[in-house]
Backbone as JSON, one array per atom type, in Angstrom:
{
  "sequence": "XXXXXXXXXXXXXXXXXXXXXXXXXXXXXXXXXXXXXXXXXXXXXXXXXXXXXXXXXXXXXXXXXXXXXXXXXXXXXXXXXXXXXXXXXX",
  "N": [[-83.1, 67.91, 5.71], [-79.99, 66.56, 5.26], [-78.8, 63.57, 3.27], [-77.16, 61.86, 4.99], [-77.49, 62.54, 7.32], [-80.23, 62.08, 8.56], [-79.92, 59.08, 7.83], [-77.93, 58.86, 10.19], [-79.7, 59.3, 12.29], [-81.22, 57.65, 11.83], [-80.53, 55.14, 12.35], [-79.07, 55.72, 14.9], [-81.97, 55.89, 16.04], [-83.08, 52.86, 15.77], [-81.07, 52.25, 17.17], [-81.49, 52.82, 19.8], [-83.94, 51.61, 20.13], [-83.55, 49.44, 20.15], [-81.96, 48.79, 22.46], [-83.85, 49.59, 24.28], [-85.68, 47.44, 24.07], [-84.18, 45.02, 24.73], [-83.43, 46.1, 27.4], [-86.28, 46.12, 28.46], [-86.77, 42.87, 28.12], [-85.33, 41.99, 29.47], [-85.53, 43.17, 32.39], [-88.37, 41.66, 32.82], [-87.62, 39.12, 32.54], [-85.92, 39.36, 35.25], [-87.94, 39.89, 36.83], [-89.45, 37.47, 36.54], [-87.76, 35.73, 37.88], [-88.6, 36.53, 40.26], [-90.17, 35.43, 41.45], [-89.5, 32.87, 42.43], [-88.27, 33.46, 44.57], [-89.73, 34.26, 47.54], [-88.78, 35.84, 49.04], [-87.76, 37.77, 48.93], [-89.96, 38.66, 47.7], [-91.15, 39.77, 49.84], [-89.39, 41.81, 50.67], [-89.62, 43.37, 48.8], [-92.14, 44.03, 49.05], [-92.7, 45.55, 51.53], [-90.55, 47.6, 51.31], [-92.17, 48.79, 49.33], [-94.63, 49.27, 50.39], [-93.21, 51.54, 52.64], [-92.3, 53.81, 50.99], [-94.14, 56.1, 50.6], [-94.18, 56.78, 53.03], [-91.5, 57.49, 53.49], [-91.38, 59.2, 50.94], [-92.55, 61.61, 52.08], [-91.46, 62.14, 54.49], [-88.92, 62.63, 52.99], [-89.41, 65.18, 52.0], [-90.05, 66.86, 53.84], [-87.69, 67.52, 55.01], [-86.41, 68.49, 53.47], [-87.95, 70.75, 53.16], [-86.92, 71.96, 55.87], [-83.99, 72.29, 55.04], [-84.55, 74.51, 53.14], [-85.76, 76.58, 55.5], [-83.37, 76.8, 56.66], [-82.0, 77.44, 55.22], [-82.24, 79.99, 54.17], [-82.47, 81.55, 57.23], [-80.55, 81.28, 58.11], [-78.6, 83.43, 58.5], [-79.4, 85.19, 60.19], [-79.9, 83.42, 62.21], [-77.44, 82.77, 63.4], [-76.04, 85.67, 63.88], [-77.7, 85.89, 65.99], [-76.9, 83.63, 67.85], [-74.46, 84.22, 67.97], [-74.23, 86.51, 69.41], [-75.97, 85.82, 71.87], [-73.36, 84.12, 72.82], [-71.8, 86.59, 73.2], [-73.12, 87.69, 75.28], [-73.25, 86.25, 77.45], [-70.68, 85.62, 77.96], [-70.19, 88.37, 78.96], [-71.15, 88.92, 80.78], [-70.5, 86.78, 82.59]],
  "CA": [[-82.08, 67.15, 6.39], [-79.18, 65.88, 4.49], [-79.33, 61.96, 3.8], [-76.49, 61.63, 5.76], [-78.21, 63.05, 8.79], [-81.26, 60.98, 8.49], [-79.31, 57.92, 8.21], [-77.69, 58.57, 11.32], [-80.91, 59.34, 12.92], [-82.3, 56.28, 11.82], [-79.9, 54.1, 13.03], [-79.94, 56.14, 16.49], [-82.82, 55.53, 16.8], [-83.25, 51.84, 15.76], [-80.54, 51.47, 18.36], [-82.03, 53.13, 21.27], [-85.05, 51.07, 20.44], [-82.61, 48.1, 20.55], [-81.65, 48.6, 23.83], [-85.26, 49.77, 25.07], [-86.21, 46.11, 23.76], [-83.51, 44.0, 25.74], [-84.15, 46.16, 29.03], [-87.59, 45.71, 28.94], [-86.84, 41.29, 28.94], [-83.83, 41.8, 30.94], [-86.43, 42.87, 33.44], [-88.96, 40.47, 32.99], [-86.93, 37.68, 32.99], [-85.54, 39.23, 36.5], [-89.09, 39.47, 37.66], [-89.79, 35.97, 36.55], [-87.48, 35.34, 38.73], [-88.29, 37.0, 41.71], [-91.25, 34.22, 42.02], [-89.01, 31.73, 42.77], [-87.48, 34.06, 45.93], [-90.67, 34.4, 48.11], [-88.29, 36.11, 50.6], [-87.65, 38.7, 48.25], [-91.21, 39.58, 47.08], [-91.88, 40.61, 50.81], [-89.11, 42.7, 51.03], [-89.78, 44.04, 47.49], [-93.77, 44.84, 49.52], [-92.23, 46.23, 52.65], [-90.34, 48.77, 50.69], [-93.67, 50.06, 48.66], [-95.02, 50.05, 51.42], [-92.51, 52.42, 53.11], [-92.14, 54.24, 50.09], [-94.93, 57.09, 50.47], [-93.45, 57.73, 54.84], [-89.96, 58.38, 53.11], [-91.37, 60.43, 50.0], [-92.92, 62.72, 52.99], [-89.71, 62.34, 54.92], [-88.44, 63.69, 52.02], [-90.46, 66.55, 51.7], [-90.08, 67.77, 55.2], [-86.23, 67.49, 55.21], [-86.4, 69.57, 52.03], [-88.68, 71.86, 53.36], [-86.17, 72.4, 56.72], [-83.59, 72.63, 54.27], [-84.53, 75.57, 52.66], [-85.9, 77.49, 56.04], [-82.63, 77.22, 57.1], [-80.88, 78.66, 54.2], [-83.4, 81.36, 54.56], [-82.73, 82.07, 58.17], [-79.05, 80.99, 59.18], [-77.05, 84.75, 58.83], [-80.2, 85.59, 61.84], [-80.1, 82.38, 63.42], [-75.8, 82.57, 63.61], [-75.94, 86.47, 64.36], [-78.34, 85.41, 67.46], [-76.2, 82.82, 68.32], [-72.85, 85.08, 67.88], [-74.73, 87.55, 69.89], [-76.34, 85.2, 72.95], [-72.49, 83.64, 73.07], [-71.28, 87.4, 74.05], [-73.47, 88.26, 76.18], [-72.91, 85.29, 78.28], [-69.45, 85.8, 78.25], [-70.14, 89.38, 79.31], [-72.32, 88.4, 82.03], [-69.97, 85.79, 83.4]],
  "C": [[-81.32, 66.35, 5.32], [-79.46, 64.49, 4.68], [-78.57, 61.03, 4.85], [-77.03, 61.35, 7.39], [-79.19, 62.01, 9.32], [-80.73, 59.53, 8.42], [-78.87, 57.93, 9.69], [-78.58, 58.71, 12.05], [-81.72, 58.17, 13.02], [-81.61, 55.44, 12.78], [-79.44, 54.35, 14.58], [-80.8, 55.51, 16.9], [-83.36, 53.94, 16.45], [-82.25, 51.39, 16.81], [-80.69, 51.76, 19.67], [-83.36, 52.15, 21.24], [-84.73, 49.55, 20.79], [-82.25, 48.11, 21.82], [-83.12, 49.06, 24.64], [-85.34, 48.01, 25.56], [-85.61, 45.13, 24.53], [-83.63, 44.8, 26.88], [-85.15, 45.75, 29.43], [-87.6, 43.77, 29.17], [-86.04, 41.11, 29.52], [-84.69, 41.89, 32.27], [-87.71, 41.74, 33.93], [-88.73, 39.35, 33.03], [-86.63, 38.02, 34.4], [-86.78, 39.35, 37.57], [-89.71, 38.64, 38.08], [-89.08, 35.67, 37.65], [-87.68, 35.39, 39.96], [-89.0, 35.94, 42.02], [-91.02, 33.24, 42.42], [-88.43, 32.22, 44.35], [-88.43, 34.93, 47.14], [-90.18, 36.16, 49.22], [-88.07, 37.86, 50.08], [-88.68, 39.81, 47.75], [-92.17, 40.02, 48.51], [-91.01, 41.62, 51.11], [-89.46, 43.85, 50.12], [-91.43, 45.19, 48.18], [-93.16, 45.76, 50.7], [-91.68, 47.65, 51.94], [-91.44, 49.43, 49.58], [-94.22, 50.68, 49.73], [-94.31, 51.38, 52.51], [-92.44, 53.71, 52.14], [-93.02, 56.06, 50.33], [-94.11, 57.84, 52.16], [-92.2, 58.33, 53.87], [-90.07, 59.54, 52.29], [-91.54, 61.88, 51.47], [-92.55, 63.24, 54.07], [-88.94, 63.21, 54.21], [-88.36, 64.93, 52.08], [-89.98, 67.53, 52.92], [-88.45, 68.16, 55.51], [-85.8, 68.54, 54.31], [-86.7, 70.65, 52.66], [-88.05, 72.98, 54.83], [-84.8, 72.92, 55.93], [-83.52, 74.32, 54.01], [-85.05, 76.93, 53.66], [-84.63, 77.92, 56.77], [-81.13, 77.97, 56.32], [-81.43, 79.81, 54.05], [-83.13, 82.16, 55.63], [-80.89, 81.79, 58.77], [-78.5, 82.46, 59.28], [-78.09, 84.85, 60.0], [-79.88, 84.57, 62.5], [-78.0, 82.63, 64.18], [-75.43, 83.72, 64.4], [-76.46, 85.92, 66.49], [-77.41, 85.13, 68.38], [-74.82, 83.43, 69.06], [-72.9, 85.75, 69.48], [-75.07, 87.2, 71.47], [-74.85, 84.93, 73.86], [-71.37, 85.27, 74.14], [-71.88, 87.96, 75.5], [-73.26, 87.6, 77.83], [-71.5, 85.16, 78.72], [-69.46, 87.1, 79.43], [-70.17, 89.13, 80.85], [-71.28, 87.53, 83.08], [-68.39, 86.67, 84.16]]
}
């Protein structure tokens, strides 16, 4: 690696570690804070607690998702198909 290269690499990465370093007390100062906002550190629990129903909310919404990109040209034909016959019929 040219020295060029490596210079800029360095200083990359001394400045991604520079900004690691002030996120990480940007947050802990805003955590410090939360202790002062009681009102806050139950909604902060309410949403963990919710957290696992929604992942598996998630999941299932996903999982309809993809049976119905799987199945719509049948489910639409059906549909197409039910819509004439009912016409027929009538």
């Amino acid at each position: 690696m040219s020295q060029t290269a490596t210079s800029l690499l360095s200083a990359a990465l001394r400045n991604a570690r520079a900004m690691e370093t002030r996120a990480l007390a940007l947050l802990k100062h805003r955590a410090g804070r939360l202790e002062q906002f009681p009102e806050l550190q139950c909604e902060a629990a309410v949403q963990r607690s919710i957290a696992p129903l929604l992942q598996e909310s998630l999941k299932e919404e996903e999982a309809m998702a993809r049976w119905l990109k799987e199945n719509i040209q049948r489910l639409t034909r059906d549909h197409v198909s039910n819509c004439e016959r009912s016409a027929a019929a009538a």
